[in-house]
C-alpha positions in Angstrom: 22.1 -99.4 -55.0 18.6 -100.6 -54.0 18.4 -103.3 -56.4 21.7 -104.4 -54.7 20.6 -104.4 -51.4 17.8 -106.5 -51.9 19.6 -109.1 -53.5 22.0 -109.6 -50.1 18.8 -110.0 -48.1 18.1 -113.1 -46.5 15.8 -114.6 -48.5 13.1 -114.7 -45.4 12.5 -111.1 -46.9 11.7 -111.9 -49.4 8.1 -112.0 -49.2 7.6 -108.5 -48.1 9.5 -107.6 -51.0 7.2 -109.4 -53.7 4.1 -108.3 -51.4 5.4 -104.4 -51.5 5.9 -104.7 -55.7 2.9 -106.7 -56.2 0.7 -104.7 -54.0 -0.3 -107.6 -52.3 -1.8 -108.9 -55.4 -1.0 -112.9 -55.9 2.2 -113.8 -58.3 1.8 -117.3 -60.5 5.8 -116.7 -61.7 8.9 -118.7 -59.7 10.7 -115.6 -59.9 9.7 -112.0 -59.6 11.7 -109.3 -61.6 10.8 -105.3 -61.6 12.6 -102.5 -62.4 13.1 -100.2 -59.9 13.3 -96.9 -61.5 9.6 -97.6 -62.8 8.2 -98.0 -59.7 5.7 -95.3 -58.4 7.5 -92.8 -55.7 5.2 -94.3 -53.3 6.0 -98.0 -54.1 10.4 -97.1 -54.1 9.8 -95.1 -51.0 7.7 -98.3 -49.0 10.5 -100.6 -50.9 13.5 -98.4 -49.7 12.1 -98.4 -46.1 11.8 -102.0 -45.8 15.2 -103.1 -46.5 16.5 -100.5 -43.8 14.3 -102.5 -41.6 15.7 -105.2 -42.6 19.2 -104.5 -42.9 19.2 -103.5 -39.3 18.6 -107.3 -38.2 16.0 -108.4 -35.8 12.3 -109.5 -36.7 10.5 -109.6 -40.1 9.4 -105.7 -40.6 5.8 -105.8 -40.6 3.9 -104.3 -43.8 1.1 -102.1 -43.8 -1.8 -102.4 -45.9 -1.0 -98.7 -46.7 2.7 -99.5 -48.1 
């Protein structure tokens, strides 16, 4: 369902998305793929929040360094 979700974003996301996965750490691949059932709790949980935000419309959610 999550994987789903993330792939009707708006691709303006998009970035948060890759920045939550990578940890912030830089990505030298066009594409980014992940499974999500091997993230850590804590990486699925910051993930999961984030497309709420962003499913509910309005600005760019804004992530933490602690996400």
């Amino acid at each position: 369902m999550l994987g789903r979700q993330i792939r009707k974003l708006n691709h303006v996301y998009m970035r948060g998305i890759i920045k939550i996965v990578t940890k912030g750490k830089p990505v030298k691949e066009e594409a980014l793929e992940f499974d999500i059932n091997k993230l850590s709790p804590r990486t699925n949980h910051s993930l999961k929040k984030y497309v709420e935000d962003c499913g509910n419309g309005g600005a760019v959610p804004q992530i933490g360094e602690t996400n």
